[in-house]
C-alpha positions as CSV (number, residue, x, y, z in Angstrom):
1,X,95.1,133.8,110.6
2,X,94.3,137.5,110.0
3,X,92.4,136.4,106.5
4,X,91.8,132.4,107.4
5,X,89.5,133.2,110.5
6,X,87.4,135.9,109.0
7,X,87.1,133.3,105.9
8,X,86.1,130.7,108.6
9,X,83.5,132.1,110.5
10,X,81.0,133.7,107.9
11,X,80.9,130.0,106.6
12,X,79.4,128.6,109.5
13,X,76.5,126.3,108.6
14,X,74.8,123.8,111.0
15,X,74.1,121.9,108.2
16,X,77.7,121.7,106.6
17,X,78.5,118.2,108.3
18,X,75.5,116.3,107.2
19,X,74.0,118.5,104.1
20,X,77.1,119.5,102.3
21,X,78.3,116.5,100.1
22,X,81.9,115.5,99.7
23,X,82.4,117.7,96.7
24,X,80.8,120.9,97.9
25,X,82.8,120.6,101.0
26,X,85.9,120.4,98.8
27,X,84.8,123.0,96.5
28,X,83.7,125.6,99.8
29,X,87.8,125.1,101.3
30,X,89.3,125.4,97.6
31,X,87.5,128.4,97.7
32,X,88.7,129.9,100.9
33,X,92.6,128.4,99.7
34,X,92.3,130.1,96.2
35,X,91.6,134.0,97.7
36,X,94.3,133.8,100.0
37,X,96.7,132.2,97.3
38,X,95.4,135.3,94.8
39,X,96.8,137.3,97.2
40,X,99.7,139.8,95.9
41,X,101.8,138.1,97.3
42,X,100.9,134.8,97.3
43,X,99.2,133.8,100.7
44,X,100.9,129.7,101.9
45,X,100.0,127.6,104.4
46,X,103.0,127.3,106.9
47,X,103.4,125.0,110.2
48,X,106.3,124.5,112.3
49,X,107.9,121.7,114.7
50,X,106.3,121.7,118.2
51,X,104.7,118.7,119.4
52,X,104.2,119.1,123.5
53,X,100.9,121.3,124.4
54,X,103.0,124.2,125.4
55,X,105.4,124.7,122.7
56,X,103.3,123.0,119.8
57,X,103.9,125.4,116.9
58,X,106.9,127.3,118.1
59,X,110.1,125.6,117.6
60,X,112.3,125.1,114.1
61,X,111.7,126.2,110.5
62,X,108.4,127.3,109.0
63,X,107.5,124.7,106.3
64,X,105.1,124.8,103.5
65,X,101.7,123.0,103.8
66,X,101.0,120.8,100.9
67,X,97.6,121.3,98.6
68,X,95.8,118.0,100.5
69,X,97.0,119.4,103.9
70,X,95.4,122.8,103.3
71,X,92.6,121.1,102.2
72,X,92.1,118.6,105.1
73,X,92.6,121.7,107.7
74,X,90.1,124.3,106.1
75,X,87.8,121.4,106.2
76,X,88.4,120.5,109.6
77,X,88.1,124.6,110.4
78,X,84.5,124.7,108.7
79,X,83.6,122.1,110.6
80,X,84.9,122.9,113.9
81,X,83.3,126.8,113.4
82,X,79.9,125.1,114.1
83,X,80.8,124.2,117.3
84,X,79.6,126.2,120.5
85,X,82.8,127.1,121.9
86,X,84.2,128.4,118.5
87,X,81.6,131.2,118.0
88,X,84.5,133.3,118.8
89,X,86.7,132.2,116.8
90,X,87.5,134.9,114.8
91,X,87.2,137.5,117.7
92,X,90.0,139.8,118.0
93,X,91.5,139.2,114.9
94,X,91.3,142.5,112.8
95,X,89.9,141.2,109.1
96,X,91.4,142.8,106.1
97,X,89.2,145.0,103.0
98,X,89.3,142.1,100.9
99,X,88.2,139.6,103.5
100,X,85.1,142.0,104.6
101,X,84.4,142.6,101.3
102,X,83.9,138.5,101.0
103,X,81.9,138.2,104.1
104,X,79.7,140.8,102.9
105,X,79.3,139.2,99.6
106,X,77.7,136.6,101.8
107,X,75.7,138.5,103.8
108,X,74.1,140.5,101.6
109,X,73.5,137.1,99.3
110,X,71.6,135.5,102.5
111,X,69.4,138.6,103.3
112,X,68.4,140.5,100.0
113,X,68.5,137.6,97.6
114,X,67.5,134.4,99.9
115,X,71.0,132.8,98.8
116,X,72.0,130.3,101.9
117,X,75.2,129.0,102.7
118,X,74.6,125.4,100.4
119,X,73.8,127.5,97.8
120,X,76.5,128.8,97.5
121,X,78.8,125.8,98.2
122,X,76.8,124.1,95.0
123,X,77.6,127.5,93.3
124,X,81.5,126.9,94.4
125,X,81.3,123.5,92.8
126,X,80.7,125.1,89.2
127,X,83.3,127.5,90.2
128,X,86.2,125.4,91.3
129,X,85.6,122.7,88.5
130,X,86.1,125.9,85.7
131,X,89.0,127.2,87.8
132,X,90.5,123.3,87.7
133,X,89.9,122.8,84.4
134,X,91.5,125.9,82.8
135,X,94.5,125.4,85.2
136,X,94.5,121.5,83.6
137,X,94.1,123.1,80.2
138,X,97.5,125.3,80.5
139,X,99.3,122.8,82.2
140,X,99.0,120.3,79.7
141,X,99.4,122.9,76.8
142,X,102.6,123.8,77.8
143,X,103.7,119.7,79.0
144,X,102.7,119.4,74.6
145,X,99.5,116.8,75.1
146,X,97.4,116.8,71.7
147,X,94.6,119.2,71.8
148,X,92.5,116.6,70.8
149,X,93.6,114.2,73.8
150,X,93.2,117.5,76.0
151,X,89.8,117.9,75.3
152,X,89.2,114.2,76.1
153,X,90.7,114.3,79.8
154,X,88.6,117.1,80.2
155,X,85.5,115.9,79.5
156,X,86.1,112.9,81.3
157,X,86.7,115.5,84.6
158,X,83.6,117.3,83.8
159,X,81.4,114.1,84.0
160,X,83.3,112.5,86.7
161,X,84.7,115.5,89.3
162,X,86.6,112.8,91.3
163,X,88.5,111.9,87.8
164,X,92.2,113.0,87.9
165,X,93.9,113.4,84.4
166,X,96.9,111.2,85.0
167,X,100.4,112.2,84.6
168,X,99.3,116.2,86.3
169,X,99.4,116.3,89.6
170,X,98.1,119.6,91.5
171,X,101.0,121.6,93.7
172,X,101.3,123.7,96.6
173,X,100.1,126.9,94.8
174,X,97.2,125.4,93.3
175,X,98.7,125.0,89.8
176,X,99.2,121.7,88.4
177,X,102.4,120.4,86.5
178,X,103.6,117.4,85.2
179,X,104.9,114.1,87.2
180,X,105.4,112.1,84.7
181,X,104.6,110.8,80.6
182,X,101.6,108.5,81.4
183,X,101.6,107.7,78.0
184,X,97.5,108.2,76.6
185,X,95.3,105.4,75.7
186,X,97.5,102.8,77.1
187,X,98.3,103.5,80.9
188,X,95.2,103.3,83.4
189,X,93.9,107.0,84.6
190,X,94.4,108.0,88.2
191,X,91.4,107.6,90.5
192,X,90.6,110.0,93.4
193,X,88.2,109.2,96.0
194,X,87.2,112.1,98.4
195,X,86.1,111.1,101.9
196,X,83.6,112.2,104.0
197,X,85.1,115.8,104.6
198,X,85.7,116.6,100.9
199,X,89.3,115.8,101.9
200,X,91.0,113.2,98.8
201,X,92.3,109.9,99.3
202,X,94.5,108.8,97.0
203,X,93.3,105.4,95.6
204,X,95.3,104.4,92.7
205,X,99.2,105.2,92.5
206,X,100.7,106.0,89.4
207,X,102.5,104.0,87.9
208,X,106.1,104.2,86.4
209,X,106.9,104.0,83.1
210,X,109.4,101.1,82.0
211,X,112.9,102.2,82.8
212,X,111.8,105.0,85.5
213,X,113.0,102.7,88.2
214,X,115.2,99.8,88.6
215,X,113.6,96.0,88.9
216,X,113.2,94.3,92.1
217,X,116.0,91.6,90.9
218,X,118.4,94.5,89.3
219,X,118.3,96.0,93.2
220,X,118.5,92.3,94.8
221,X,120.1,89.7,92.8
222,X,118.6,86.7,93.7
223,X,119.5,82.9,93.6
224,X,117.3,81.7,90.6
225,X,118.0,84.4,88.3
226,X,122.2,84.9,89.0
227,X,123.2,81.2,89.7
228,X,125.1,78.8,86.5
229,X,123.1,76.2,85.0
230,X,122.3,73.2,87.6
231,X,124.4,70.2,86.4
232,X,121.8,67.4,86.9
233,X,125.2,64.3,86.9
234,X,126.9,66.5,89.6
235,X,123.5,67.0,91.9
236,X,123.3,63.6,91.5
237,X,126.5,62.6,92.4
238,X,125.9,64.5,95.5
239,X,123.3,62.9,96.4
240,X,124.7,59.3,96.3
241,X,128.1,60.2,98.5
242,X,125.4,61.9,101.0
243,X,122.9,58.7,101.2
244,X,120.4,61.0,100.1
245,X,117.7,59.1,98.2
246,X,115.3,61.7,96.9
247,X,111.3,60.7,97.2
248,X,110.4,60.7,93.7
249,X,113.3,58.1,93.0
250,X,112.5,56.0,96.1
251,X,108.9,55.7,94.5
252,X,110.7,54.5,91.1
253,X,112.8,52.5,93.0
254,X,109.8,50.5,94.3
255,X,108.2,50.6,91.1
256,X,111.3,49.2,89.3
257,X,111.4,46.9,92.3
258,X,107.7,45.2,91.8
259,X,108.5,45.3,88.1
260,X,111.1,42.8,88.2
261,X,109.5,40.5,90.5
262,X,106.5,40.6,88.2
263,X,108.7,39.9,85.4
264,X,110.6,37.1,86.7
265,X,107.2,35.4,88.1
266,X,105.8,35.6,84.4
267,X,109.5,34.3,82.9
268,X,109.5,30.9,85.2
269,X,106.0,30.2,83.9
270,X,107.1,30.5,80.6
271,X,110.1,28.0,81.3
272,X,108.0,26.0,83.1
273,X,105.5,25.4,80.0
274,X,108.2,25.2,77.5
275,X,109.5,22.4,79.5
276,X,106.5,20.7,79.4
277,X,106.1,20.7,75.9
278,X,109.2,19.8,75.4
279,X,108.6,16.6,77.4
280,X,105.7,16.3,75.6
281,X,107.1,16.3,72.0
282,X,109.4,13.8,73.1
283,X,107.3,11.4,74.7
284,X,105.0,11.4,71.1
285,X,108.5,10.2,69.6
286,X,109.4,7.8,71.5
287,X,105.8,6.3,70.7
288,X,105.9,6.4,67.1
């Protein structure tokens, strides 16, 4: 809090909730992440257990935020500094050299050289993007990408800053390493939409290589894929001792049924007229 607060407050722009978009909201709280985790040592992000309104942040363990946690808390702080009741937010917390040397920086911007506050959110934009993309760069150096495929992925973020090269995924400290081999050119990209605070929402998973992870019917053996062959003479014969006549063969029963009636009709016509003309025949020789 000793550096987070004084980061916090010289922010403070009525029209950050409104006039800021997505990505220059994101780009202000990276900003405000990355000078605390420059620090020497590293400044984290810590909470701890605590849920009632008394003892919320006091009991168990400190544990490390992650990077979209930061993120989704410095935005809520710059939003929440605009507030009436948090103009004192940062009162009575003694700021550090570097952190007065930063608000400053901003002060003297605002007065002397007419630089406002969006400015230089637009200006963190550029910032963060070259900050991302050399981190990207060294990851996938090291992870053995192509440079040629490198180069690709990197265009692709700078046209498209909500583009996230797949297969790198950003840590805790602001670095990015490997999660998986996404395989290039033949597995879809990641997609990242930001919301409303600058804050990202994850919006396609990625997905796991073949062999990464069991099948659903290796995990769950199921019926239609484990059972022997179905022995049609035995199912059959099942179905007979049971009484069981199934629908389909009732409907060829009838069929078979109307079929031999039919044929019989059509048979004693047939005796019927060669009957006659055998009566016929005869009758002609008895004549002659």
């Amino acid at each position: 809090n000793e550096r987070f607060r004084p980061l916090i407050t010289p922010r403070a722009d009525e029209t950050y909730c409104e006039g800021y978009s997505a990505t220059e909201k994101k780009a202000v709280s990276e900003e405000i992440i990355h000078h605390i985790a420059s620090l020497d040592p590293p400044g984290r992000f810590l909470k701890r257990e605590g849920r009632g309104q008394v003892s919320r942040g006091l009991n168990g363990p400190w544990e490390e935020l992650s990077r979209k946690e930061a993120l989704k808390k410095t935005c809520q702080a710059l939003r929440d500094c605009n507030r009436g009741d948090r103009e004192t937010y940062a009162n009575g917390v003694a700021a550090p050299e570097d952190v007065k040397v930063v608000a400053d920086e901003i002060a003297t911007g605002a007065a002397t050289q007419g630089v406002s506050l969006k400015d230089l959110a637009a200006r963190s934009v550029v910032e963060s993007s070259e900050r991302t993309q050399e981190k990207l760069r060294e990851a996938m150096q090291e992870a053995g990408v192509p440079d040629d495929q490198i180069e690709e992925q990197l265009k692709r973020q700078r046209a498209d800053p909500t583009y996230v090269i797949p297969g790198f995924a950003e840590t805790s400290q602001g670095t990015f390493a490997p999660i998986s081999n996404p395989g290039y050119g033949h597995q879809p990209s990641i997609m990242e939409m930001m919301g409303p605070d600058g804050v990202p929402v994850q919006h396609q998973v990625v997905l796991p290589m073949p062999g990464q992870m069991p099948g659903l019917y290796s995990q769950y053996p199921h019926p239609a894929m484990d059972m022997p062959p179905i022995d049609p003479v035995a199912v059959a014969a099942a179905r007979a001792a049971a009484g069981y006549v199934h629908p389909n063969d009732l409907e060829k029963q009838k069929a078979a049924a109307a079929e031999a009636v039919t044929n019989a009709e059509e048979d004693h016509e047939a005796t019927e007229a060669a009957v006659a003309a055998a009566q016929e025949a005869e009758a002609e020789d008895t004549e002659v």
